[in-house]
Biopython code that builds the backbone (N, CA, C, O; Angstrom):
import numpy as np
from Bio.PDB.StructureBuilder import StructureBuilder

atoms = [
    (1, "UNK", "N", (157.736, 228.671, 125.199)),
    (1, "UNK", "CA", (158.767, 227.658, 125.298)),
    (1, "UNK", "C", (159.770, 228.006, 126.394)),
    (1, "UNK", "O", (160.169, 227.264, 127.292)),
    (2, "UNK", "N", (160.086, 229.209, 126.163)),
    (2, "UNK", "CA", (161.203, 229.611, 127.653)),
    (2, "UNK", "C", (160.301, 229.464, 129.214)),
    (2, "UNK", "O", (161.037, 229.214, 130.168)),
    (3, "UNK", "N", (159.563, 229.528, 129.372)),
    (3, "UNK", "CA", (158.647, 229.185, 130.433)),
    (3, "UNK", "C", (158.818, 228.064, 130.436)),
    (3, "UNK", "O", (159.487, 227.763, 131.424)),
    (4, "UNK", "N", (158.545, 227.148, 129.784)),
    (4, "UNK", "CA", (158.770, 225.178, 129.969)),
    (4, "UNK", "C", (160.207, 225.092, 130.254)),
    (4, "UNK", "O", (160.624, 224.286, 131.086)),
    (5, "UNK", "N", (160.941, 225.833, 129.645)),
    (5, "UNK", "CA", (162.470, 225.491, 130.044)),
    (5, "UNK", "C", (162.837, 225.821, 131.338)),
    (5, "UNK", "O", (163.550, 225.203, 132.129)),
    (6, "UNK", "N", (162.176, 227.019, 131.464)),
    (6, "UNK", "CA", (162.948, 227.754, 133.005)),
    (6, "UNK", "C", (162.576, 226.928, 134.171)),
    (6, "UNK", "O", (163.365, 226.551, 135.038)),
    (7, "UNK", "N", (161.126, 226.640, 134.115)),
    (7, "UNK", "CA", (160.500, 225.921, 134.978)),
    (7, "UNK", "C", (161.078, 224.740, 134.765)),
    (7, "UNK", "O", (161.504, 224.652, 135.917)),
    (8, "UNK", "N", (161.574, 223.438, 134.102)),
    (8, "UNK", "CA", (161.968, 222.394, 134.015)),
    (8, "UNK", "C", (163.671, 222.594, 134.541)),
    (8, "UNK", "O", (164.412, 221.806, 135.127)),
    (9, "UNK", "N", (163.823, 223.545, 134.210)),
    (9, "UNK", "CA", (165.202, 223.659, 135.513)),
    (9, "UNK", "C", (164.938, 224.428, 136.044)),
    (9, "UNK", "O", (165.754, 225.349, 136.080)),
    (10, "UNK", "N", (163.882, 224.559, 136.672)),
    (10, "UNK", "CA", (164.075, 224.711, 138.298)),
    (10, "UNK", "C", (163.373, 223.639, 139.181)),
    (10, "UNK", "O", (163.546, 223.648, 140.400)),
    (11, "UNK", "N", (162.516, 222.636, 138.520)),
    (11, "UNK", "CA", (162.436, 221.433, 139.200)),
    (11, "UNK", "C", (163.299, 220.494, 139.170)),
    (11, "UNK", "O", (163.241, 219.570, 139.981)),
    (12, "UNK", "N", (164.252, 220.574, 138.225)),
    (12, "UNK", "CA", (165.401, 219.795, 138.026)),
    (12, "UNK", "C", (166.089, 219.969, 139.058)),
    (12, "UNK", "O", (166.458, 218.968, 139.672)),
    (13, "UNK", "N", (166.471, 221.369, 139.561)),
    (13, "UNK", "CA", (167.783, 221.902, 140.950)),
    (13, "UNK", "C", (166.725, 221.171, 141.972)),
    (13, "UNK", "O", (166.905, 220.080, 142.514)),
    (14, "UNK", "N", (166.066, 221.662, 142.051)),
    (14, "UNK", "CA", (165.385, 221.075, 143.597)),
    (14, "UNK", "C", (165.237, 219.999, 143.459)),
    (14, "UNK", "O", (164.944, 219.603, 144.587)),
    (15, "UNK", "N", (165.236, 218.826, 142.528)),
    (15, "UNK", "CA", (165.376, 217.631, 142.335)),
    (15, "UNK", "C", (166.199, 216.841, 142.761)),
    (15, "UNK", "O", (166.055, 215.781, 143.371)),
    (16, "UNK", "N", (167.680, 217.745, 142.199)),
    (16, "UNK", "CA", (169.012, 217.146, 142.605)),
    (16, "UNK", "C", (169.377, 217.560, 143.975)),
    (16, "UNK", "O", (170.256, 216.939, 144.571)),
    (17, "UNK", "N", (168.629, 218.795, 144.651)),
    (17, "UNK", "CA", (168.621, 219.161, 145.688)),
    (17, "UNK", "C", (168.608, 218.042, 146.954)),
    (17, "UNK", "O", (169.479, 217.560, 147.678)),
    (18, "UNK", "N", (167.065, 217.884, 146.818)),
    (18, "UNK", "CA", (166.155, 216.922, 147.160)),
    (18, "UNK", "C", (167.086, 215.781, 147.648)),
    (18, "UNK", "O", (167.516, 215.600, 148.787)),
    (19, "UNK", "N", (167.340, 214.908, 146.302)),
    (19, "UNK", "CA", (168.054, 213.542, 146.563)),
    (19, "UNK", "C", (169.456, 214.312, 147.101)),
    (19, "UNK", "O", (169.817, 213.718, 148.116)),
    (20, "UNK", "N", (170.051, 215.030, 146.896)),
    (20, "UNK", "CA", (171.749, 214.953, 147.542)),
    (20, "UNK", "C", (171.226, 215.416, 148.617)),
    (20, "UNK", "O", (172.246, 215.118, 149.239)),
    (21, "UNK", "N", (170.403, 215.992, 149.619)),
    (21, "UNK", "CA", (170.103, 216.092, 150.337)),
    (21, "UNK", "C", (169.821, 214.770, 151.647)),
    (21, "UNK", "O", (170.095, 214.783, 152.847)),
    (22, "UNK", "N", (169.356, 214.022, 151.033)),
    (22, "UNK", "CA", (168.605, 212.835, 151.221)),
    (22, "UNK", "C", (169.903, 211.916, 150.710)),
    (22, "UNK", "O", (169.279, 211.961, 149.649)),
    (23, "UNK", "N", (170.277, 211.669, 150.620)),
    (23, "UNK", "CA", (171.815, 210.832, 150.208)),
    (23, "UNK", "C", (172.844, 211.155, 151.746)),
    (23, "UNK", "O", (173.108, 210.413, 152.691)),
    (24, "UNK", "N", (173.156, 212.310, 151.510)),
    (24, "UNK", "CA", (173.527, 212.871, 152.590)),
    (24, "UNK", "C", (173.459, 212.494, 154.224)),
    (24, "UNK", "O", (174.339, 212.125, 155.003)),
    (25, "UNK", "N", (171.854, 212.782, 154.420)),
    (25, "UNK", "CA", (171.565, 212.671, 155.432)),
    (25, "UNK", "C", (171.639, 210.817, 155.638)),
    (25, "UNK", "O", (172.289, 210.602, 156.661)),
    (26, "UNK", "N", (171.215, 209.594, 155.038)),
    (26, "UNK", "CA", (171.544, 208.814, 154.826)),
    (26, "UNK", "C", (172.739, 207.763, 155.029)),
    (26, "UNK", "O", (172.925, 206.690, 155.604)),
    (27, "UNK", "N", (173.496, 208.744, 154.172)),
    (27, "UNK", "CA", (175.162, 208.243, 155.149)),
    (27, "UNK", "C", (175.626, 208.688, 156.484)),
    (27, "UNK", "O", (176.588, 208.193, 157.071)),
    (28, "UNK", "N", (174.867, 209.673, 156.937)),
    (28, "UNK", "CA", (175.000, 210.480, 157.673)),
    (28, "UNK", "C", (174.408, 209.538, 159.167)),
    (28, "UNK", "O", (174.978, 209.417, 160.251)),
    (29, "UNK", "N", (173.174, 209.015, 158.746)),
    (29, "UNK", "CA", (172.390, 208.403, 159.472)),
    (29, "UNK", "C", (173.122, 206.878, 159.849)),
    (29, "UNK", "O", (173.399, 206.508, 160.990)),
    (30, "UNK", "N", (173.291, 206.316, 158.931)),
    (30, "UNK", "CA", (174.022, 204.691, 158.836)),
    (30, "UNK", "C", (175.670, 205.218, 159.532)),
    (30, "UNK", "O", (176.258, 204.616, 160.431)),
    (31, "UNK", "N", (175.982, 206.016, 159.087)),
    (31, "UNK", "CA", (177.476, 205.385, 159.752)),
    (31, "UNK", "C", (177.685, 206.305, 161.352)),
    (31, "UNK", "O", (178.642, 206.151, 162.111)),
    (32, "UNK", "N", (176.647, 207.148, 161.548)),
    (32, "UNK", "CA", (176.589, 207.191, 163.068)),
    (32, "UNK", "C", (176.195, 206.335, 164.114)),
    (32, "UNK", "O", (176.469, 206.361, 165.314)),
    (33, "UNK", "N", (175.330, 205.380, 163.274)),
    (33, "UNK", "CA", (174.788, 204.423, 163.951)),
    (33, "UNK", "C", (175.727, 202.727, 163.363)),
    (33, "UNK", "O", (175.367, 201.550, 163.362)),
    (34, "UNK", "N", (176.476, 203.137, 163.112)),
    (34, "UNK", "CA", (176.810, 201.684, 161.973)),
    (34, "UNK", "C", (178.306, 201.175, 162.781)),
    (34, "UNK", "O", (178.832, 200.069, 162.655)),
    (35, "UNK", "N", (178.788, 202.295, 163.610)),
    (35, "UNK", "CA", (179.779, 201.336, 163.985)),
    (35, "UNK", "C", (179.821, 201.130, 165.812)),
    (35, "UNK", "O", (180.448, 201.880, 166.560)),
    (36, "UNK", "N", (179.121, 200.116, 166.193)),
    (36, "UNK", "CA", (178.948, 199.552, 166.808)),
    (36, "UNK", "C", (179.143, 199.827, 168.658)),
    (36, "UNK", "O", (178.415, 200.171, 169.589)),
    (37, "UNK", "N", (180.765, 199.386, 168.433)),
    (37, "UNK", "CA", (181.351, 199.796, 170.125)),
    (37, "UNK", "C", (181.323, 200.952, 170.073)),
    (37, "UNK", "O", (180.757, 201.450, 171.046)),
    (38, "UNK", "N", (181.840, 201.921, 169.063)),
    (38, "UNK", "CA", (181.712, 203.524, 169.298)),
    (38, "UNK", "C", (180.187, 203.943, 169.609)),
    (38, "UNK", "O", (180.113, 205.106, 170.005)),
    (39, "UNK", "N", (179.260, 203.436, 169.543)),
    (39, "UNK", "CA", (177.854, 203.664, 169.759)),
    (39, "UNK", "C", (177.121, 202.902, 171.171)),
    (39, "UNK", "O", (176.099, 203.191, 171.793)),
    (40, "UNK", "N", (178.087, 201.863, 171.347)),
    (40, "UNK", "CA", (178.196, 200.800, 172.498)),
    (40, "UNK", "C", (178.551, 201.956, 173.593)),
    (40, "UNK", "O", (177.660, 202.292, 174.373)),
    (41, "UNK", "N", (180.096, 202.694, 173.679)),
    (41, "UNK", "CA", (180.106, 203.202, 174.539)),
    (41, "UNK", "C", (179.769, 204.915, 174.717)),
    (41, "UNK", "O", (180.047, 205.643, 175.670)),
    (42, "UNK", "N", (179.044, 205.260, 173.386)),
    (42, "UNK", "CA", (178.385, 206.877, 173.833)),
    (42, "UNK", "C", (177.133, 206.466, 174.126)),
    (42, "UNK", "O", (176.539, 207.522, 174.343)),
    (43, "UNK", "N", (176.213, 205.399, 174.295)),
    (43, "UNK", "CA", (174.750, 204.816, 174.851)),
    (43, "UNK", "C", (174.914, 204.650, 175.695)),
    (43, "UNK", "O", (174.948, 205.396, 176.674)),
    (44, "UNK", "N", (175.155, 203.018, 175.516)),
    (44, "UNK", "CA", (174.965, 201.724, 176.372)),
    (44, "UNK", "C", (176.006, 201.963, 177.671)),
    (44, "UNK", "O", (175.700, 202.288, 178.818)),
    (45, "UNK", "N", (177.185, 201.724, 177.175)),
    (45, "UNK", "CA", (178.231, 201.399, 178.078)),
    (45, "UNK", "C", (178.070, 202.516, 179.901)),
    (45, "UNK", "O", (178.650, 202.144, 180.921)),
    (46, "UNK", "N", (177.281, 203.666, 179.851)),
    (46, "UNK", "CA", (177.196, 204.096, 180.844)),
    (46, "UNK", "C", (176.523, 203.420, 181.677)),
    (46, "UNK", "O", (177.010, 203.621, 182.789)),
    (47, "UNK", "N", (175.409, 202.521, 181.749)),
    (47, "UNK", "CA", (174.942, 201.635, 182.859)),
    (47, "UNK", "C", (175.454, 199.977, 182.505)),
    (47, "UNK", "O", (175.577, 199.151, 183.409)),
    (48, "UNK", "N", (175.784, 199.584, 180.729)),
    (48, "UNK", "CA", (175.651, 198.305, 180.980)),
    (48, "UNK", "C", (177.147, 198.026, 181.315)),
    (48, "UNK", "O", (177.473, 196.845, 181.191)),
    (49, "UNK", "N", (178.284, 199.046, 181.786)),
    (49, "UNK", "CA", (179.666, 198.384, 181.596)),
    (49, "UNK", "C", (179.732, 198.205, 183.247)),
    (49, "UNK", "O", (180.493, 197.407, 183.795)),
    (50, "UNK", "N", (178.866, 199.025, 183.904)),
    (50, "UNK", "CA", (179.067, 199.211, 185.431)),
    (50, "UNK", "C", (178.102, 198.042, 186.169)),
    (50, "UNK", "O", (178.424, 197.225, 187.031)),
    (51, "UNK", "N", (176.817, 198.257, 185.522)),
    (51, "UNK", "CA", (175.565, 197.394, 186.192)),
    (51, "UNK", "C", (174.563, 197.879, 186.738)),
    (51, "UNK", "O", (173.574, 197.317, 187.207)),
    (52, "UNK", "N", (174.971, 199.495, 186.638)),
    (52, "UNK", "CA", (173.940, 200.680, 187.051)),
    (52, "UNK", "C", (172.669, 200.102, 186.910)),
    (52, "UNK", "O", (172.306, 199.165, 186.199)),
    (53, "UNK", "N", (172.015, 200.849, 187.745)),
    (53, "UNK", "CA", (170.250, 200.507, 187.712)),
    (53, "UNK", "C", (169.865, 199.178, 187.532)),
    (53, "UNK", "O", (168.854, 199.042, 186.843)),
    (54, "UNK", "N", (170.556, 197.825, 188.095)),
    (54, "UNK", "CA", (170.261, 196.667, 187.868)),
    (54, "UNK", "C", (170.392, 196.480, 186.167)),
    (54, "UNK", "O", (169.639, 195.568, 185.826)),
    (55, "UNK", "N", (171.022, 196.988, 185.161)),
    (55, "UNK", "CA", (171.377, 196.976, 183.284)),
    (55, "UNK", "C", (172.059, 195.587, 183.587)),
    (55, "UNK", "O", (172.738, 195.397, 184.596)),
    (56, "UNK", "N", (171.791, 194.528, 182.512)),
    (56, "UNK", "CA", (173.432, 193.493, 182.685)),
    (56, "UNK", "C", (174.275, 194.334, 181.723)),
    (56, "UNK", "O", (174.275, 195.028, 180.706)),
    (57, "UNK", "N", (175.072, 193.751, 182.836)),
    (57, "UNK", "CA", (176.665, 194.127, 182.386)),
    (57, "UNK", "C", (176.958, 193.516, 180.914)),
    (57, "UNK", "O", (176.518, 192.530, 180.323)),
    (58, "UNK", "N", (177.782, 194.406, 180.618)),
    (58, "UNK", "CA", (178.104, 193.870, 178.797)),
    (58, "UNK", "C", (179.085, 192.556, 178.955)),
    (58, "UNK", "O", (179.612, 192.563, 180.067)),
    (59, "UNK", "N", (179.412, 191.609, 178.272)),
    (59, "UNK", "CA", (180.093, 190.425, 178.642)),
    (59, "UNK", "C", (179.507, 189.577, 179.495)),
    (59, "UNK", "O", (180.300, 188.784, 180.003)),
    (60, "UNK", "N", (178.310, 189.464, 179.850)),
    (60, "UNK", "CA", (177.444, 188.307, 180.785)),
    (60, "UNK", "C", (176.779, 188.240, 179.837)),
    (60, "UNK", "O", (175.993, 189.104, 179.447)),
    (61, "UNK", "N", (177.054, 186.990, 179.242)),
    (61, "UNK", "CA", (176.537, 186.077, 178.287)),
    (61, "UNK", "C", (175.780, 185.110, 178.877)),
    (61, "UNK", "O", (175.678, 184.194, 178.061)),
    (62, "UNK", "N", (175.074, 184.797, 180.096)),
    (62, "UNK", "CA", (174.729, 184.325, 180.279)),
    (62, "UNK", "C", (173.014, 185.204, 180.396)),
    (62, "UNK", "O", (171.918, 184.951, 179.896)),
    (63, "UNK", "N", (173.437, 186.117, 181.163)),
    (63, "UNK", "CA", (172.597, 187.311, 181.648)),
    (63, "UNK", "C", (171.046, 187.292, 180.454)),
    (63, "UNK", "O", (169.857, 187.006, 180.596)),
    (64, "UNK", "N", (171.964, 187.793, 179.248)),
    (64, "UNK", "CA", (172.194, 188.084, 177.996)),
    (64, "UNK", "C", (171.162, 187.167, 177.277)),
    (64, "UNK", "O", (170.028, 187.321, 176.823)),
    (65, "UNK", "N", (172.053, 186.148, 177.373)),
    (65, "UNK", "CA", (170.820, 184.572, 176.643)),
    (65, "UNK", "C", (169.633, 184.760, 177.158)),
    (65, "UNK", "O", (168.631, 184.844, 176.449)),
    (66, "UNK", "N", (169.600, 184.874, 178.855)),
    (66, "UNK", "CA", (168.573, 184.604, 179.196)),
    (66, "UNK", "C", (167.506, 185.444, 179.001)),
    (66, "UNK", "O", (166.412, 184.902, 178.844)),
    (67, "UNK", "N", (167.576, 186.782, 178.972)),
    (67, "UNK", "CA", (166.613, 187.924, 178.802)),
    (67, "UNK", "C", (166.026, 187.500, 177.283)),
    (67, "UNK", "O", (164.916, 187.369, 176.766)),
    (68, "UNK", "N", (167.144, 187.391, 176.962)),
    (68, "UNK", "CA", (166.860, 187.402, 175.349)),
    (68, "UNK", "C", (165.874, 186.038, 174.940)),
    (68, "UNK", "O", (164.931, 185.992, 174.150)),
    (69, "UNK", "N", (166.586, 184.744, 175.957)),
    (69, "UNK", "CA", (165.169, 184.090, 175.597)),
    (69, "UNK", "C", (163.899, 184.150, 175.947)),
    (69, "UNK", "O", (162.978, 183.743, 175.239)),
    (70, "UNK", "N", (163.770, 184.687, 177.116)),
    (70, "UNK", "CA", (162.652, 185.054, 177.808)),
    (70, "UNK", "C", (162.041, 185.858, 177.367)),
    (70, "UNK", "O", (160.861, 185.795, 177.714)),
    (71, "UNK", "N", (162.395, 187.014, 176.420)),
    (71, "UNK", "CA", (161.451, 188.051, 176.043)),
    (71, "UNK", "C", (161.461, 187.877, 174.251)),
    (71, "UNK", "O", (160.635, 188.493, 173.576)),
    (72, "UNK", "N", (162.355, 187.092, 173.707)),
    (72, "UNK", "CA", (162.771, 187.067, 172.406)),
    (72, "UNK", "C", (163.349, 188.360, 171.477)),
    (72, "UNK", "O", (162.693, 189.382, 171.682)),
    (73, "UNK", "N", (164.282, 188.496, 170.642)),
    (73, "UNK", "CA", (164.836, 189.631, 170.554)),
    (73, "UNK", "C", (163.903, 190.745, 169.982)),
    (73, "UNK", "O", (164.306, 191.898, 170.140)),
    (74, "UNK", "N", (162.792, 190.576, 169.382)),
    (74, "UNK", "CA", (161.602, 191.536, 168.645)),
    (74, "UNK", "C", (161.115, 192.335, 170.081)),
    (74, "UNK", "O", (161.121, 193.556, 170.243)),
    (75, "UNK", "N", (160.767, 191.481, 170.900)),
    (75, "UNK", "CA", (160.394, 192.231, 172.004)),
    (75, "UNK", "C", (161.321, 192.761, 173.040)),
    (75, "UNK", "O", (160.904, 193.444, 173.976)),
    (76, "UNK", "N", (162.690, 192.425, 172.869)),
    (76, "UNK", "CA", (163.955, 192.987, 173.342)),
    (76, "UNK", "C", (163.619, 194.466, 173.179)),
    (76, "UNK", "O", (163.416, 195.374, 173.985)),
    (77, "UNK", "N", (163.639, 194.359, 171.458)),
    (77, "UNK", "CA", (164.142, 195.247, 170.823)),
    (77, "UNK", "C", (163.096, 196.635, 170.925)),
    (77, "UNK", "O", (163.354, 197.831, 171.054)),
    (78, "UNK", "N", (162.097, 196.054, 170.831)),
    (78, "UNK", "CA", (160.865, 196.977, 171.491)),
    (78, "UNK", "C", (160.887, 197.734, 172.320)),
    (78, "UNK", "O", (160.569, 198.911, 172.155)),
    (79, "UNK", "N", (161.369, 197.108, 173.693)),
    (79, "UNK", "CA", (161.319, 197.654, 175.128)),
    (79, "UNK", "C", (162.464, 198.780, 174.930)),
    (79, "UNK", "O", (162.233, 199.944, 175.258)),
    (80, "UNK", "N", (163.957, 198.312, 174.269)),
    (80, "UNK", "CA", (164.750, 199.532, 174.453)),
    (80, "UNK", "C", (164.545, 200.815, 173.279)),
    (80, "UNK", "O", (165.342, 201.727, 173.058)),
    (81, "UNK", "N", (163.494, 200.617, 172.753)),
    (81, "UNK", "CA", (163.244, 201.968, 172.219)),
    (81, "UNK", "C", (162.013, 202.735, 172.616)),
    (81, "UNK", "O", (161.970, 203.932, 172.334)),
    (82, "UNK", "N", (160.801, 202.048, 173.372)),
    (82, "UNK", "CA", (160.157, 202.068, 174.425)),
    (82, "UNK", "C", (160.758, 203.032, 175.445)),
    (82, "UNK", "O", (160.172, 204.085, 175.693)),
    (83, "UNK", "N", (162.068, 202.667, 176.127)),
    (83, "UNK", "CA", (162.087, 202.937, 177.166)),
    (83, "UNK", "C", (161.754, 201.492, 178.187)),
    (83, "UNK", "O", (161.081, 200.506, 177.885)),
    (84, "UNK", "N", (162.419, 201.756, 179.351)),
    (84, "UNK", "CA", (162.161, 200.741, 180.036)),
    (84, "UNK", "C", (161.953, 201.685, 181.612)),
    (84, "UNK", "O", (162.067, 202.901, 181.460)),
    (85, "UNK", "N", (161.649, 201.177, 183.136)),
    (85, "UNK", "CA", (161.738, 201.959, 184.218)),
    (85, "UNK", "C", (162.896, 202.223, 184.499)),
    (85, "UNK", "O", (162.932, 203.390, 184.891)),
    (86, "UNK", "N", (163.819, 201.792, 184.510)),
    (86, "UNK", "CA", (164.972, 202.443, 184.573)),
    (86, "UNK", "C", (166.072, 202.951, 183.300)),
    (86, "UNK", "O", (167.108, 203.592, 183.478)),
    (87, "UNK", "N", (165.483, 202.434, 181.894)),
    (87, "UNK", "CA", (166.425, 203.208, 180.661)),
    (87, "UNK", "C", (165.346, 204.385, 179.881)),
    (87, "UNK", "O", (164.118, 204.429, 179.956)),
    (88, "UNK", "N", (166.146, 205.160, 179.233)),
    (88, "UNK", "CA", (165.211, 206.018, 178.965)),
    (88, "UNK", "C", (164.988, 205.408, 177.715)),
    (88, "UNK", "O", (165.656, 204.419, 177.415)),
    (89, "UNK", "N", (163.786, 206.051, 176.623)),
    (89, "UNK", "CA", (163.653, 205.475, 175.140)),
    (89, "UNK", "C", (164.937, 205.078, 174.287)),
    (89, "UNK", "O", (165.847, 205.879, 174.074)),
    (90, "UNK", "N", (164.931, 204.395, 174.042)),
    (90, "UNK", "CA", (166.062, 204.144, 172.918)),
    (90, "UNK", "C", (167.575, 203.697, 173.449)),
    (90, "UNK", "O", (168.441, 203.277, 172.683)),
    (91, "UNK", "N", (167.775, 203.874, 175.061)),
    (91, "UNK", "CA", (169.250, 204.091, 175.323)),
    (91, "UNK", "C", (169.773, 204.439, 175.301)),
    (91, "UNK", "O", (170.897, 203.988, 175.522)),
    (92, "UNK", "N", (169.448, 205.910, 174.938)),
    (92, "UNK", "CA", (170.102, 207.101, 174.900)),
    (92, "UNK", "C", (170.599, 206.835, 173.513)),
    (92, "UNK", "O", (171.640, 207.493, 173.502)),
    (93, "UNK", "N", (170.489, 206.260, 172.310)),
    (93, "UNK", "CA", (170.486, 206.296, 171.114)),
    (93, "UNK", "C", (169.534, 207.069, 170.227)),
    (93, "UNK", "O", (168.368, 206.741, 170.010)),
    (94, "UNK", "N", (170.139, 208.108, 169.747)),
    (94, "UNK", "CA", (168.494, 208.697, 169.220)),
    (94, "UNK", "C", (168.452, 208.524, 167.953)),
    (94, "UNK", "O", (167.474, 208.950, 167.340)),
    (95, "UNK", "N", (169.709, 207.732, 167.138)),
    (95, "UNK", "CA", (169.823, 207.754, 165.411)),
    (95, "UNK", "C", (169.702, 206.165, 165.408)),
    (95, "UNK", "O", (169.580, 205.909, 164.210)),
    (96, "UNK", "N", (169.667, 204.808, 166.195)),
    (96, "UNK", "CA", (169.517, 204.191, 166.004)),
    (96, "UNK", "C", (168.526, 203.499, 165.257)),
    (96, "UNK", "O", (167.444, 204.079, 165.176)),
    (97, "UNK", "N", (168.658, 202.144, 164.562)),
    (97, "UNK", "CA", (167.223, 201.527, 164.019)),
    (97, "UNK", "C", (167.319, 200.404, 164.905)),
    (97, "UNK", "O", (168.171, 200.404, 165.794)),
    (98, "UNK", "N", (166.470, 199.379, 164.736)),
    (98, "UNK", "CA", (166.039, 197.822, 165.248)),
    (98, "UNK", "C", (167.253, 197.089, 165.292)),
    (98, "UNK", "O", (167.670, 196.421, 166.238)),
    (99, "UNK", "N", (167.972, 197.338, 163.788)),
    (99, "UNK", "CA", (169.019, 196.536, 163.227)),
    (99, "UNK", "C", (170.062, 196.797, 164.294)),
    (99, "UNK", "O", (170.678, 195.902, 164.873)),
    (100, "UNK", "N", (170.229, 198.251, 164.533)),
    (100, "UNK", "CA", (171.274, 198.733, 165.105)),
    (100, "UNK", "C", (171.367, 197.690, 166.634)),
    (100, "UNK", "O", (172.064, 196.724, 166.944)),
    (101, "UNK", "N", (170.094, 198.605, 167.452)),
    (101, "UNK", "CA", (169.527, 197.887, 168.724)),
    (101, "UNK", "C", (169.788, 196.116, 168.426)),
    (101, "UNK", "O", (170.326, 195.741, 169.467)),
    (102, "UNK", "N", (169.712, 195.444, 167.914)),
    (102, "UNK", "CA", (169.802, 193.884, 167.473)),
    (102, "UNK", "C", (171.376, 193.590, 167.782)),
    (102, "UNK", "O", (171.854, 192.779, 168.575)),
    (103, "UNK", "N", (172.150, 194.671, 166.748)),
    (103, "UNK", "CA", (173.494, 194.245, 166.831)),
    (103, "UNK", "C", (174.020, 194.932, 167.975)),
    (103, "UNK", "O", (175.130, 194.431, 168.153)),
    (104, "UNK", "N", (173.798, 195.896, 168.931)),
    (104, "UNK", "CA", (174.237, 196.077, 170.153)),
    (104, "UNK", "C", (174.248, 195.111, 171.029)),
    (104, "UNK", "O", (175.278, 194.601, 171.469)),
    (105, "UNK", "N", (172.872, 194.733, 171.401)),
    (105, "UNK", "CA", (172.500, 193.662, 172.227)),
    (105, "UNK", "C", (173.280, 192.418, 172.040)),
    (105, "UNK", "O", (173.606, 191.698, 172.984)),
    (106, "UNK", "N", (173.587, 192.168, 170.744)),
    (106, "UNK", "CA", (174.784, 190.335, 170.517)),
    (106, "UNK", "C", (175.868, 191.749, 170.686)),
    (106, "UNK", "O", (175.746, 192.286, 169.586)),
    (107, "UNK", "N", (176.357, 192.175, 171.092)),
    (107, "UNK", "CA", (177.759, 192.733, 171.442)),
    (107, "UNK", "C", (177.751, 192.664, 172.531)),
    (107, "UNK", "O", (178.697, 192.092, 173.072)),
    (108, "UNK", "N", (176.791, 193.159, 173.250)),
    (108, "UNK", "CA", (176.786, 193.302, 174.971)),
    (108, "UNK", "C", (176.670, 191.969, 175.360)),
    (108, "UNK", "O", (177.082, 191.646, 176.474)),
    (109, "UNK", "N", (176.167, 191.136, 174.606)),
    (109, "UNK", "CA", (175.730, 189.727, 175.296)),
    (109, "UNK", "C", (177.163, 188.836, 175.069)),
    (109, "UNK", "O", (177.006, 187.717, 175.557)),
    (110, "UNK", "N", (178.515, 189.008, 174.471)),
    (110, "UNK", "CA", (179.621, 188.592, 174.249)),
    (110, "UNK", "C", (180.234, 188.862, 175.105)),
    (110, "UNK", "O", (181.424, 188.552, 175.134)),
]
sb = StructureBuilder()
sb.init_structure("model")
sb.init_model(0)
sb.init_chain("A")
sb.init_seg("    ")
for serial, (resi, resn, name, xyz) in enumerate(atoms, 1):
    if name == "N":
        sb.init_residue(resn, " ", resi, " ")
    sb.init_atom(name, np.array(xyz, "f"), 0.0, 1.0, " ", f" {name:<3s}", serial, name[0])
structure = sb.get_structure()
């Protein structure tokens, strides 16, 4: 019986391990990536605020529409984690998701 116990807490610690671990990293993950312009300007903002490497500029809403209709945002969203010839994978975002990339792009395009 002390064998079933000992062993049932010690899968229990690494259990709670496990998930607070994973909780952790989680919030950790979402709110590095979750608030927006602060992520706008440690990425993006180095080519899209200037125009570097032919990037549109953030605030050409016109720019903006148009890429976006032309390629539609799934395949937007593709290319900048891809990489493009002149951006590297992701945009220099390396904690980002789709969602994130989605809501950058309607920021830059404002």
């Amino acid at each position: 019986m002390y064998e079933i116990t000992t062993l049932f807490s010690k899968i229990s610690r690494t259990l709670v391990r496990g998930i607070t671990a994973l909780a952790i990293s989680t919030v950790m993950i979402s709110t590095a990536a979750a608030d927006i312009p602060t992520t706008y300007n440690n990425s993006c903002a180095a080519c899209h605020d200037s125009g570097a490497l032919g990037a549109i500029k953030k605030g050409d809403s016109t720019g903006w529409q148009q890429i976006i209709k032309q390629k539609g945002m799934p395949a937007l969203v593709k290319s900048v984690k891809g990489g493009m010839i002149q951006m590297p994978a992701g945009g220099l975002c390396d904690n980002c998701s789709d969602d994130d990339y989605r809501k950058l792009i309607d920021y830059m395009s404002k």
